[in-house]
PDB file of N, CA, C and O in Angstrom:
ATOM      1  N   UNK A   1      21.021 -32.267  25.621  1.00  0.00           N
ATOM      2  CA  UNK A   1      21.575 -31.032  26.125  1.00  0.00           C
ATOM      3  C   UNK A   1      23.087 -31.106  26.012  1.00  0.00           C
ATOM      4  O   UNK A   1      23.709 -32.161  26.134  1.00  0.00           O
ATOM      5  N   UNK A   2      23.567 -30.082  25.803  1.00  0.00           N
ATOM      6  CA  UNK A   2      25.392 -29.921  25.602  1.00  0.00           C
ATOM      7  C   UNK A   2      25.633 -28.589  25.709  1.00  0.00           C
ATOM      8  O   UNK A   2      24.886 -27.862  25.053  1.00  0.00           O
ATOM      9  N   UNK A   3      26.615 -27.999  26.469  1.00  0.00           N
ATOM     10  CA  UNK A   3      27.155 -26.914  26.798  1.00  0.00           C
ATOM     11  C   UNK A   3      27.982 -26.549  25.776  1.00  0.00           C
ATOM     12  O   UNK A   3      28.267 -27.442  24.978  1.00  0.00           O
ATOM     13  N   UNK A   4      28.587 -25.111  25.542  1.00  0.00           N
ATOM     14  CA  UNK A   4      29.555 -25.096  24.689  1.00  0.00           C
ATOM     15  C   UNK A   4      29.612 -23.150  24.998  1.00  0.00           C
ATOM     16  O   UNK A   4      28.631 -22.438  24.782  1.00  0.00           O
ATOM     17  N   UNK A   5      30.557 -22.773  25.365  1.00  0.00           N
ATOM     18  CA  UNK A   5      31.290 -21.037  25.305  1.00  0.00           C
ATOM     19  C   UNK A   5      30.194 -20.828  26.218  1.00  0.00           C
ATOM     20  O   UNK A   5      29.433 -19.964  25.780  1.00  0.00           O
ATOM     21  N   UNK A   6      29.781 -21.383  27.507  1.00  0.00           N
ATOM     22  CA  UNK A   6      28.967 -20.701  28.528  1.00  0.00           C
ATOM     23  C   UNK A   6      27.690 -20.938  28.696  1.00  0.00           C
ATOM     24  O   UNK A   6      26.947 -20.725  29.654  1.00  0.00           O
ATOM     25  N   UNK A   7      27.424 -21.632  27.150  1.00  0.00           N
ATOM     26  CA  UNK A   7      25.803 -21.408  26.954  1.00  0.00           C
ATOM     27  C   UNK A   7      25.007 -22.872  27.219  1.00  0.00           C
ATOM     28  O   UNK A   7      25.801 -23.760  27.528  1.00  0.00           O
ATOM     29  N   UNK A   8      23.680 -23.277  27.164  1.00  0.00           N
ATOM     30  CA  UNK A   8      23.781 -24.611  27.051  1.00  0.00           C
ATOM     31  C   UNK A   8      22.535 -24.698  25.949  1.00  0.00           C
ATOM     32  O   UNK A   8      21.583 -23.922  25.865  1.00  0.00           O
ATOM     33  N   UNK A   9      22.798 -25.789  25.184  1.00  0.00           N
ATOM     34  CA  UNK A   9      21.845 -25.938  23.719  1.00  0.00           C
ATOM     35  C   UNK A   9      21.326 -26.884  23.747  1.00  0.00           C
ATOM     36  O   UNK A   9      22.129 -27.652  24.277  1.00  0.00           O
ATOM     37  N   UNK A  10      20.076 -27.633  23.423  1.00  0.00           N
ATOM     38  CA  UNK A  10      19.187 -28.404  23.535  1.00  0.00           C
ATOM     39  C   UNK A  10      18.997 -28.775  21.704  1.00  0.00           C
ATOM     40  O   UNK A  10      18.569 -28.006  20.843  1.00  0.00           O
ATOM     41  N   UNK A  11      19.448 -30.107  21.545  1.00  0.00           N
ATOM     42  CA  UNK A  11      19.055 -30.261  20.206  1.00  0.00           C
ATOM     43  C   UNK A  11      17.865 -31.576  20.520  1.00  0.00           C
ATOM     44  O   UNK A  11      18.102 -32.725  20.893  1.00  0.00           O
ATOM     45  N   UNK A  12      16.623 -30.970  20.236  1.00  0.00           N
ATOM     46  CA  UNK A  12      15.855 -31.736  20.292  1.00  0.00           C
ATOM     47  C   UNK A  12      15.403 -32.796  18.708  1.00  0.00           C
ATOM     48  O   UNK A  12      15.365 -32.405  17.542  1.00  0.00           O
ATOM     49  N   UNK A  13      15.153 -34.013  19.191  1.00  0.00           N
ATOM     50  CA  UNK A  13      14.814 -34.417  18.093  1.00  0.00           C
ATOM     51  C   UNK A  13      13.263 -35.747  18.152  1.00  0.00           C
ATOM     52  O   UNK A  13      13.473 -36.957  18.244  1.00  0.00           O
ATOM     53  N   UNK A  14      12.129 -35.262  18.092  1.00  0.00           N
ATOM     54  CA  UNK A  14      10.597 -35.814  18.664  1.00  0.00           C
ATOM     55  C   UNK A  14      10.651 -36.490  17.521  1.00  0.00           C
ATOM     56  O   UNK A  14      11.196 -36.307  16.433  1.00  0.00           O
ATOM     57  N   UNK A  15       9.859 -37.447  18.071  1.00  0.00           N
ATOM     58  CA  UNK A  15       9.109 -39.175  17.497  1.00  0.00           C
ATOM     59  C   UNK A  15       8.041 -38.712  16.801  1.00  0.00           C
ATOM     60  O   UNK A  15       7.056 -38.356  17.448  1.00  0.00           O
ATOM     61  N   UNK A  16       8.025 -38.614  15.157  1.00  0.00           N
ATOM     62  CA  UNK A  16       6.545 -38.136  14.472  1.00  0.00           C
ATOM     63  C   UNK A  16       6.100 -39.449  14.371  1.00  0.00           C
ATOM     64  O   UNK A  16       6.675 -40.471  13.995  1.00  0.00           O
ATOM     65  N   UNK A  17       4.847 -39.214  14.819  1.00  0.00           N
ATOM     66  CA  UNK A  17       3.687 -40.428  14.732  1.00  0.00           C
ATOM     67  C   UNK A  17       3.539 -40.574  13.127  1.00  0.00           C
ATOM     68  O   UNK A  17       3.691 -41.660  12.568  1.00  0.00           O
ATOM     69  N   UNK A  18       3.309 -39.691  12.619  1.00  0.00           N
ATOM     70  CA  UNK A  18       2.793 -39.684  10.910  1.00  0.00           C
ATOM     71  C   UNK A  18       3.577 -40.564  10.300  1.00  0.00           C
ATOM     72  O   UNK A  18       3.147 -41.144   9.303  1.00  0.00           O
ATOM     73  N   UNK A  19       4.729 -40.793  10.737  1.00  0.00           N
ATOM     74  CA  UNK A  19       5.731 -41.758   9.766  1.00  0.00           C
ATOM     75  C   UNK A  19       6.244 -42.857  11.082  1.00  0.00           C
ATOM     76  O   UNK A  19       6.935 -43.848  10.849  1.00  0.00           O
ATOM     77  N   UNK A  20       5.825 -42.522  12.312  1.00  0.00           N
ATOM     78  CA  UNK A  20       6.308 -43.443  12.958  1.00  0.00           C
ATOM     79  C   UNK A  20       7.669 -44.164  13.347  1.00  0.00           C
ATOM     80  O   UNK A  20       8.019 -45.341  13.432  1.00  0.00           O
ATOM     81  N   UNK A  21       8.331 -42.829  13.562  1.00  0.00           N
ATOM     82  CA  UNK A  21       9.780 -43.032  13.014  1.00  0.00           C
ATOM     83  C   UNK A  21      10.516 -40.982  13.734  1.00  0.00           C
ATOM     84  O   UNK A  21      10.006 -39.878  13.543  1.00  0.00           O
ATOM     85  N   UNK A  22      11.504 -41.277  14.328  1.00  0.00           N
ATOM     86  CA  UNK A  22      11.813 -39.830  14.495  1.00  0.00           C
ATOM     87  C   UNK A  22      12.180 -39.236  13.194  1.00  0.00           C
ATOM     88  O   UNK A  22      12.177 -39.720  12.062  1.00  0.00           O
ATOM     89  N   UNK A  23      12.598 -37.685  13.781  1.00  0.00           N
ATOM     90  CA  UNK A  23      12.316 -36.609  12.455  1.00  0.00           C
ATOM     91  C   UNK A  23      13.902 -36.955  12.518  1.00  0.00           C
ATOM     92  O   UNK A  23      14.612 -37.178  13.499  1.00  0.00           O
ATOM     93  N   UNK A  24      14.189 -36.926  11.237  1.00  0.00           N
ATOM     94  CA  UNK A  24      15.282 -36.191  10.784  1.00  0.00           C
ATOM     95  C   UNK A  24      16.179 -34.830  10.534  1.00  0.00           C
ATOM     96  O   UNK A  24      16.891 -34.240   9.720  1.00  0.00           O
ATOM     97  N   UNK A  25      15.664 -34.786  11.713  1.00  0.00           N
ATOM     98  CA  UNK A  25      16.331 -33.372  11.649  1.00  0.00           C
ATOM     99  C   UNK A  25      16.162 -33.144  13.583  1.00  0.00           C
ATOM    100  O   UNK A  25      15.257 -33.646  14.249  1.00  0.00           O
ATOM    101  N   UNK A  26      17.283 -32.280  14.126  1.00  0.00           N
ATOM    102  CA  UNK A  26      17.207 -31.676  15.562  1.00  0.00           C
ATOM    103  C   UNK A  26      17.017 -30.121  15.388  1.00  0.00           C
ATOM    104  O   UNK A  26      17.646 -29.303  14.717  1.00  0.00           O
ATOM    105  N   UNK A  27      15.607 -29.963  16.473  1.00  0.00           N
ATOM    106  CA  UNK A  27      15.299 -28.455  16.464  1.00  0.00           C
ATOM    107  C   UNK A  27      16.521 -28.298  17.207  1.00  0.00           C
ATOM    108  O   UNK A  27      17.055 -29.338  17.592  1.00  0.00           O
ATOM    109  N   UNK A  28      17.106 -27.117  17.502  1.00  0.00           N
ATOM    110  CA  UNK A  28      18.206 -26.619  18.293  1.00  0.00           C
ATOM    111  C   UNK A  28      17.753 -25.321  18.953  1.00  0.00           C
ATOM    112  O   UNK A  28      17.434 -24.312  18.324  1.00  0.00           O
ATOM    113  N   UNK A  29      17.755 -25.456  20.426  1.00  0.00           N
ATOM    114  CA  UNK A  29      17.675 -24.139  21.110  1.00  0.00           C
ATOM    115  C   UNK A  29      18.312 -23.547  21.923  1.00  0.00           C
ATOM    116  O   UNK A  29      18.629 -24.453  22.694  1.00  0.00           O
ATOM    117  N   UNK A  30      18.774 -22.562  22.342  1.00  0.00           N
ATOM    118  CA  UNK A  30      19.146 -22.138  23.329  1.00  0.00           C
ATOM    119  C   UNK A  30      18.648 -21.899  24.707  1.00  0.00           C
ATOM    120  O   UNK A  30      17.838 -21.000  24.933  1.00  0.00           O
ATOM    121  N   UNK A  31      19.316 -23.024  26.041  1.00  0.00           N
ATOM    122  CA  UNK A  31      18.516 -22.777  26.791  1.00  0.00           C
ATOM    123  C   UNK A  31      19.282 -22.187  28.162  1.00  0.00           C
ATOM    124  O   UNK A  31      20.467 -22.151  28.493  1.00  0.00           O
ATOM    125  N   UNK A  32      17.836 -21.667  28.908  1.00  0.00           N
ATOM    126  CA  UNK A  32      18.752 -21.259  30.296  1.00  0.00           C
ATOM    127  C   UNK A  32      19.432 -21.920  31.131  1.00  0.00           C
ATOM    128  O   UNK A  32      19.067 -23.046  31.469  1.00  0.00           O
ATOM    129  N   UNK A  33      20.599 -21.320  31.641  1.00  0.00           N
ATOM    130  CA  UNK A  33      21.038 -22.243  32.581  1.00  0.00           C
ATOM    131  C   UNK A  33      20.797 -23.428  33.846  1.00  0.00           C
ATOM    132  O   UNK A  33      20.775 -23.132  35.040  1.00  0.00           O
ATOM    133  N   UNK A  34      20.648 -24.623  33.377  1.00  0.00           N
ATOM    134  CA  UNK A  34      19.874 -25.191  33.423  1.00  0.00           C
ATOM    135  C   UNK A  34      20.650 -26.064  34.442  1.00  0.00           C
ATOM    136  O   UNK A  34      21.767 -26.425  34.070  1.00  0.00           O
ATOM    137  N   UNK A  35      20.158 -26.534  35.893  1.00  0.00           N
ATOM    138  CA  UNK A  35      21.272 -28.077  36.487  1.00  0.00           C
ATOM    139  C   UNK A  35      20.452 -28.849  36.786  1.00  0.00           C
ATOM    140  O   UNK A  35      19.262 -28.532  36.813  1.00  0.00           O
ATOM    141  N   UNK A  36      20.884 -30.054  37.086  1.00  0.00           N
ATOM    142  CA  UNK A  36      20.501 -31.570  37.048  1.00  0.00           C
ATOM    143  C   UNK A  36      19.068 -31.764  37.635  1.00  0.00           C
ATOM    144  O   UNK A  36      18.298 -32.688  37.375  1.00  0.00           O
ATOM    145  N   UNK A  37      18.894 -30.877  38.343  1.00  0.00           N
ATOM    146  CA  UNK A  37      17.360 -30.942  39.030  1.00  0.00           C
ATOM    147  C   UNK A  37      16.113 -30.783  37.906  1.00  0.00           C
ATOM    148  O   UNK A  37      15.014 -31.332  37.823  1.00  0.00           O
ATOM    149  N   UNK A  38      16.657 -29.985  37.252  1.00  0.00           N
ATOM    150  CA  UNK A  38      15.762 -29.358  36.134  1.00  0.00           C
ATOM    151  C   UNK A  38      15.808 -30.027  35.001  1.00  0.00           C
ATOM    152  O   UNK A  38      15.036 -29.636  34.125  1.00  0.00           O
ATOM    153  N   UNK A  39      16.653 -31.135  34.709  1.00  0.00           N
ATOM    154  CA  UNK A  39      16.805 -32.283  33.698  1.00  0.00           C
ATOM    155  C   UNK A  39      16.071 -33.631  33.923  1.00  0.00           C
ATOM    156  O   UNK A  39      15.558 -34.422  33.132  1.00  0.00           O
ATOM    157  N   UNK A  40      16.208 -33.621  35.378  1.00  0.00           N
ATOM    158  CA  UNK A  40      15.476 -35.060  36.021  1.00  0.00           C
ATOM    159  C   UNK A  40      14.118 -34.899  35.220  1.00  0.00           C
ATOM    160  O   UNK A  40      13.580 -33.840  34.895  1.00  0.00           O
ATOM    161  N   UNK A  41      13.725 -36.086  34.999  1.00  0.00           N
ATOM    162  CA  UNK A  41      11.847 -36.633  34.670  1.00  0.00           C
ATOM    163  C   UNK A  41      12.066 -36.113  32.975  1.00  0.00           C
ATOM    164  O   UNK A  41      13.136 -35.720  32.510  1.00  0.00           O
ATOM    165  N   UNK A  42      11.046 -36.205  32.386  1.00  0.00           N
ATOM    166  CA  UNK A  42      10.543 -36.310  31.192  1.00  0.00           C
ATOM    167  C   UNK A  42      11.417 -35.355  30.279  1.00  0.00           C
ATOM    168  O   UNK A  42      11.741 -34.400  30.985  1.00  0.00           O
ATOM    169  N   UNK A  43      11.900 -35.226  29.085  1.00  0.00           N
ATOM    170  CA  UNK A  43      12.281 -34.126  28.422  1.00  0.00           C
ATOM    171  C   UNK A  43      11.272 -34.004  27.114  1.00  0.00           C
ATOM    172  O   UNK A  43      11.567 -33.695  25.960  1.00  0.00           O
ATOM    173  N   UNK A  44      10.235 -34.281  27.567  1.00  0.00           N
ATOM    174  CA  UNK A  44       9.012 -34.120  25.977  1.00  0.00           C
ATOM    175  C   UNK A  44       9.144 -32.184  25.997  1.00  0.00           C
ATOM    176  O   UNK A  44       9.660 -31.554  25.074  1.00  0.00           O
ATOM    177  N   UNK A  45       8.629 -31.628  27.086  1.00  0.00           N
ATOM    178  CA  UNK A  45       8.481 -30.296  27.037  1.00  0.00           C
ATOM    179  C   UNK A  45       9.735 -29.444  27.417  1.00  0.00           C
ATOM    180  O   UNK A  45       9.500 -28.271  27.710  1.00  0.00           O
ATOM    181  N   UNK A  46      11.210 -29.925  27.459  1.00  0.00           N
ATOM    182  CA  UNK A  46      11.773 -29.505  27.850  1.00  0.00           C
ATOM    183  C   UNK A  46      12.523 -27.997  26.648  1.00  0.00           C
ATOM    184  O   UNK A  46      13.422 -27.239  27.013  1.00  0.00           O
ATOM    185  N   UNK A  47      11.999 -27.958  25.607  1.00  0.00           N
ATOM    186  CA  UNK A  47      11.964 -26.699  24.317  1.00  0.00           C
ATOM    187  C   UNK A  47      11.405 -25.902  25.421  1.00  0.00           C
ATOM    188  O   UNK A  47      12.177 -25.093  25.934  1.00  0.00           O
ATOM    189  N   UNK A  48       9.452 -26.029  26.171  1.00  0.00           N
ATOM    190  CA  UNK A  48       9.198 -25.110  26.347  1.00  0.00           C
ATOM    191  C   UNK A  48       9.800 -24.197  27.216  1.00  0.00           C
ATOM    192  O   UNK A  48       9.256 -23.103  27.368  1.00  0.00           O
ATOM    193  N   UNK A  49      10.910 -24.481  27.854  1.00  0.00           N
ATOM    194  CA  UNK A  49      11.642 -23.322  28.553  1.00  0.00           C
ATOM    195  C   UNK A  49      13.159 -22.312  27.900  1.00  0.00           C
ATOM    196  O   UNK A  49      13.772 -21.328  28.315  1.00  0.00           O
ATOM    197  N   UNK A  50      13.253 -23.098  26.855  1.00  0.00           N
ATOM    198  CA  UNK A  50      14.272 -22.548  25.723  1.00  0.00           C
ATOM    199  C   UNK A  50      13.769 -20.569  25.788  1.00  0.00           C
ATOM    200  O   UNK A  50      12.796 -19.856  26.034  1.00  0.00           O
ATOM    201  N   UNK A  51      15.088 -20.479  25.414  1.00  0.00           N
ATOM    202  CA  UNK A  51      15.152 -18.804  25.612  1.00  0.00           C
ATOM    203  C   UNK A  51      15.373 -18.400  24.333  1.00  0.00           C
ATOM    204  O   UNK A  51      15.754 -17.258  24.077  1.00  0.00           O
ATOM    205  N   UNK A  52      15.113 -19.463  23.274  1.00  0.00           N
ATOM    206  CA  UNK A  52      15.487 -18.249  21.914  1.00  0.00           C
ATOM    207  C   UNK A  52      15.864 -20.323  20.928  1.00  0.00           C
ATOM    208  O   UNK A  52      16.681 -21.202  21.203  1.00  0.00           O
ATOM    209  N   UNK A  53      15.041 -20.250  20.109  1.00  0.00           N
ATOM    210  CA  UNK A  53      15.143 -21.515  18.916  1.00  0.00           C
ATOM    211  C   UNK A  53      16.268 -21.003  17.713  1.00  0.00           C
ATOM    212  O   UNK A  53      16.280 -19.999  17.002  1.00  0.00           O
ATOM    213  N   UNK A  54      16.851 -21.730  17.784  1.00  0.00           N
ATOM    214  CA  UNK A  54      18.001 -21.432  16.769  1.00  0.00           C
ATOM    215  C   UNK A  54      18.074 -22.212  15.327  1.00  0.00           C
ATOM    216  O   UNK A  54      19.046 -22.280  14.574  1.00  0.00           O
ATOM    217  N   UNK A  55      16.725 -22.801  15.153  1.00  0.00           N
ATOM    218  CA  UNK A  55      16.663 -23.730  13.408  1.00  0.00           C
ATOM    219  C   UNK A  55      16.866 -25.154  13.677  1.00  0.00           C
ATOM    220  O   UNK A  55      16.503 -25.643  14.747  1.00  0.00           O
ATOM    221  N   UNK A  56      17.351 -25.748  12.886  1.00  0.00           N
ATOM    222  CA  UNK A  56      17.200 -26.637  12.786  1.00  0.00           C
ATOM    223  C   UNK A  56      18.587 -27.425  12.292  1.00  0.00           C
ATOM    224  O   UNK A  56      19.406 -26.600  11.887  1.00  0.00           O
ATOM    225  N   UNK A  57      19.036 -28.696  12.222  1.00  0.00           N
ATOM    226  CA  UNK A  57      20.271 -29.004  11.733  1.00  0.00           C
ATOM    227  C   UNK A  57      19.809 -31.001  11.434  1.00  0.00           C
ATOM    228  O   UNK A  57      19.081 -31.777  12.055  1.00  0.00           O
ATOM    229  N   UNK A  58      20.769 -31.165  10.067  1.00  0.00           N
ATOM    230  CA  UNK A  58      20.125 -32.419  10.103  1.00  0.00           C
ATOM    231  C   UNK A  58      20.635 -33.644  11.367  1.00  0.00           C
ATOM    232  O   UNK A  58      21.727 -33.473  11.908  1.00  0.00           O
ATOM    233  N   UNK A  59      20.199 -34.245  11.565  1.00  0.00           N
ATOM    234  CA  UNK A  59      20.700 -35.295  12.529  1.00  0.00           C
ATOM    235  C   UNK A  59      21.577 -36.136  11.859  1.00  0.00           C
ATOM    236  O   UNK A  59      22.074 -36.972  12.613  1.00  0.00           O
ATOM    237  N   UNK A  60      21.978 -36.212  10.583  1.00  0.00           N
ATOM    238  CA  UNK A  60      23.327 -36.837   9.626  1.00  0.00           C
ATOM    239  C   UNK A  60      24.834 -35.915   9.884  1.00  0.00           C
ATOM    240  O   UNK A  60      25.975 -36.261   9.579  1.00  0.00           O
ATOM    241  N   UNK A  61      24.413 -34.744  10.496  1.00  0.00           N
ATOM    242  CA  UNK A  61      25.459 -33.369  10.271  1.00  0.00           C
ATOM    243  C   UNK A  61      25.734 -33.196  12.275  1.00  0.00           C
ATOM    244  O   UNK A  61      26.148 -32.208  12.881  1.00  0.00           O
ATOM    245  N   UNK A  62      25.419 -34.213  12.695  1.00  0.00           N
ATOM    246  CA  UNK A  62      25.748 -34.262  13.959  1.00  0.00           C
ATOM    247  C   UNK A  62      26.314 -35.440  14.522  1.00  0.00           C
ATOM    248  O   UNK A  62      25.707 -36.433  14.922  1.00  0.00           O
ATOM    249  N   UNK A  63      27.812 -35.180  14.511  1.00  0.00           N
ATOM    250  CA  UNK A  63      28.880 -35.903  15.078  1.00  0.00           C
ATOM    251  C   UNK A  63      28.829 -36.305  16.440  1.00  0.00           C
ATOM    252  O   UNK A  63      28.918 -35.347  17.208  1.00  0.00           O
ATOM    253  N   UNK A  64      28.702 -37.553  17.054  1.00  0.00           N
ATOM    254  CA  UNK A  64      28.620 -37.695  18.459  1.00  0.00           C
ATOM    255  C   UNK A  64      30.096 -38.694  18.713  1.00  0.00           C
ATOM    256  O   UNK A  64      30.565 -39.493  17.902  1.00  0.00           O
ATOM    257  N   UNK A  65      30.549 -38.412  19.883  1.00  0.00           N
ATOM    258  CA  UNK A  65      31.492 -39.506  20.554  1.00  0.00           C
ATOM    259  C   UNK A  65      31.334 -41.082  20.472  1.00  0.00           C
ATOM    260  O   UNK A  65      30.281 -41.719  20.509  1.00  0.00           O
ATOM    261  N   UNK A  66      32.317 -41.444  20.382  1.00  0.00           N
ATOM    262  CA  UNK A  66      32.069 -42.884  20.576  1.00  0.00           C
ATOM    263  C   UNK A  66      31.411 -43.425  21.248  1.00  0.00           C
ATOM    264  O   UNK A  66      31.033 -44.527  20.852  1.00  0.00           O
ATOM    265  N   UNK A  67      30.886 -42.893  22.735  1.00  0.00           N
ATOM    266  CA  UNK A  67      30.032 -43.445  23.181  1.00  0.00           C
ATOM    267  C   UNK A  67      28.635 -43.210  23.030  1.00  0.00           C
ATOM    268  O   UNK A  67      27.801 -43.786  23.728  1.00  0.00           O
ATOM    269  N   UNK A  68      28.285 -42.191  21.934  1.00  0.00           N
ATOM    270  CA  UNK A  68      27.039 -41.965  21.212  1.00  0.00           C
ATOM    271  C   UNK A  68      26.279 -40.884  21.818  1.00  0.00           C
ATOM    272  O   UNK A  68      25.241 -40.408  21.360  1.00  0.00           O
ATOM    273  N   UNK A  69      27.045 -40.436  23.184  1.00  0.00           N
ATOM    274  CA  UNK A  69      25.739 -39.355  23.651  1.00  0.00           C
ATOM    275  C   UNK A  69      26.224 -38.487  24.515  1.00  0.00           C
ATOM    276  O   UNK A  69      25.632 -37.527  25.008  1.00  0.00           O
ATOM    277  N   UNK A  70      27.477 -38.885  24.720  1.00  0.00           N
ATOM    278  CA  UNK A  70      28.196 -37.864  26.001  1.00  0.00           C
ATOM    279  C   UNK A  70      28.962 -36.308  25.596  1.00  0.00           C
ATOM    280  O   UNK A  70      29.157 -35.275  26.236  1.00  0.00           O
ATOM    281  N   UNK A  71      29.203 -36.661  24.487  1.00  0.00           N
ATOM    282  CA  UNK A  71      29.872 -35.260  23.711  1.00  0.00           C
ATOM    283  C   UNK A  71      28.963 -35.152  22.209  1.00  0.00           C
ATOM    284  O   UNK A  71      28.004 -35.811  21.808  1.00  0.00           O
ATOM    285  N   UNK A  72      29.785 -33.932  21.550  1.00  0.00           N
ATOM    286  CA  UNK A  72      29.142 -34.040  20.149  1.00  0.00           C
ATOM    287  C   UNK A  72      30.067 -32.710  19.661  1.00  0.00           C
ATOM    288  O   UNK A  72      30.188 -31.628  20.236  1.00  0.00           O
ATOM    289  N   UNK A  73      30.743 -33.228  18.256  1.00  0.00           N
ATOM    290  CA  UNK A  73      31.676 -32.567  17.679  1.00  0.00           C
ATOM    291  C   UNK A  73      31.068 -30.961  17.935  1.00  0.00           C
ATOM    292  O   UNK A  73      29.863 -30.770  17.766  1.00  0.00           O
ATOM    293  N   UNK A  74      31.803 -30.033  18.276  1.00  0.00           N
ATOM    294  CA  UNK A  74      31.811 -28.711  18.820  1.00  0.00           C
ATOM    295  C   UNK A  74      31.227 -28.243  17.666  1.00  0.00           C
ATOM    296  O   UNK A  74      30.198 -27.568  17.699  1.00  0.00           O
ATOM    297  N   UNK A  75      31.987 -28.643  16.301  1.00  0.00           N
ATOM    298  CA  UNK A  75      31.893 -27.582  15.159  1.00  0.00           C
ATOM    299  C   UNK A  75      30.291 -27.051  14.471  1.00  0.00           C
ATOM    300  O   UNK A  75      29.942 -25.972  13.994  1.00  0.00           O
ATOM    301  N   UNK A  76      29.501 -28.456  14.696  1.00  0.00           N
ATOM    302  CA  UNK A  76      27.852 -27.798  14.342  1.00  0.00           C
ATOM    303  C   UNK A  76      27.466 -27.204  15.588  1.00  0.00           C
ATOM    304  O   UNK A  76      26.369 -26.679  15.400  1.00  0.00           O
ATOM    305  N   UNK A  77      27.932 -26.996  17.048  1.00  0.00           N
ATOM    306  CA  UNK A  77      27.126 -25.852  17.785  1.00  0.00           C
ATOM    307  C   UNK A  77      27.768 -24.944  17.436  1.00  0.00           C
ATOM    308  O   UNK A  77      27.030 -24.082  17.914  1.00  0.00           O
ATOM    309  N   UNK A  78      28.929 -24.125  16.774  1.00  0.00           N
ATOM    310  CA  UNK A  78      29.586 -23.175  16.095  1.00  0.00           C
ATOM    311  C   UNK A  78      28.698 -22.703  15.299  1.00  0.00           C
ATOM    312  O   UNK A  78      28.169 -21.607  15.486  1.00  0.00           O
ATOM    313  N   UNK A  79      28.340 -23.721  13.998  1.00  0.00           N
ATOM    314  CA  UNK A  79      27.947 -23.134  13.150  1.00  0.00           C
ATOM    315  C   UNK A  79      26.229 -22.737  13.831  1.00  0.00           C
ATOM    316  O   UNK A  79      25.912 -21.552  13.737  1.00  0.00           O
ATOM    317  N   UNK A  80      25.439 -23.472  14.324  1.00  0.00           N
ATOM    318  CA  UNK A  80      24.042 -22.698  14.951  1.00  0.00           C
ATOM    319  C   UNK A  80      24.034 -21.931  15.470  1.00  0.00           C
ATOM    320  O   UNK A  80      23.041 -21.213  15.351  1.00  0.00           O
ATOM    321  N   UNK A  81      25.169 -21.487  16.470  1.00  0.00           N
ATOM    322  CA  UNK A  81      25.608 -20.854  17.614  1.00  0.00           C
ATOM    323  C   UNK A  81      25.567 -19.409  16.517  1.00  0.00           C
ATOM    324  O   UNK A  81      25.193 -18.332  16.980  1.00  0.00           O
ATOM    325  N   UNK A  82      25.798 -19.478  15.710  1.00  0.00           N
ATOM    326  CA  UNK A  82      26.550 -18.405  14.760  1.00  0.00           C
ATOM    327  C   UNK A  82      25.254 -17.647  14.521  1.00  0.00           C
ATOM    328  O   UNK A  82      25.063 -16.435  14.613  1.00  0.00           O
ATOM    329  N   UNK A  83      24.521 -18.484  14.240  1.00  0.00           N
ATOM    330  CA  UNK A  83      23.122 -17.670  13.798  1.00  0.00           C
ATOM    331  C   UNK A  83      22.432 -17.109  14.631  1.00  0.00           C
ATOM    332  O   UNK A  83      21.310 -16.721  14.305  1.00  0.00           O
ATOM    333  N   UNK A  84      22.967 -16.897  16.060  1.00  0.00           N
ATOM    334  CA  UNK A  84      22.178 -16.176  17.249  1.00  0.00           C
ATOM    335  C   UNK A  84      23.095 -15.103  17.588  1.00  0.00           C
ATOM    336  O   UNK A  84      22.687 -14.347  18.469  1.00  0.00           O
ATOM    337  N   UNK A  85      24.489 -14.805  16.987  1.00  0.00           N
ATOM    338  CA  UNK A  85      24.834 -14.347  17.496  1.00  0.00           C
ATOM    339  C   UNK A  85      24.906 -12.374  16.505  1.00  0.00           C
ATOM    340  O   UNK A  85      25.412 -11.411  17.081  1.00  0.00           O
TER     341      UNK A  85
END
């Protein structure tokens, strides 16, 4: 999950059994405003409350912070962001 101009986006990215190995690629959605209560426990189903799927983006084309998970370069939620709008 990462916030960005108000909104908050969920780039999910699930473990395919078939190759045994995650996908290469993050679905990206837009979700409702969402706080910490509603993050606690599992995030397997956490798409199903997404308010609108915005595609897909590769997981090579997603820049994260040095510490690997706390931020993530603004400019690819721009460009997904773009396609909802």
């Amino acid at each position: 999950m990462t916030s960005f101009r108000g909104r908050q986006y969920l780039f999910d990215c699930r473990f395919d059994e078939s190759i045994e190995d995650y996908a290469n690629v993050y679905q990206v959605y837009v979700m409702p405003n969402l706080d910490q209560k509603d993050l606690k426990g599992p995030w397997d189903r956490l798409s199903e409350m997404a308010k609108e799927h915005l595609g897909e983006v590769p997981v090579s084309s997603v820049q994260f912070d040095e510490s690997k998970r706390r931020a993530i370069d603004p400019e690819i939620i721009e460009e997904v962001a773009s396609k909802s709008d």
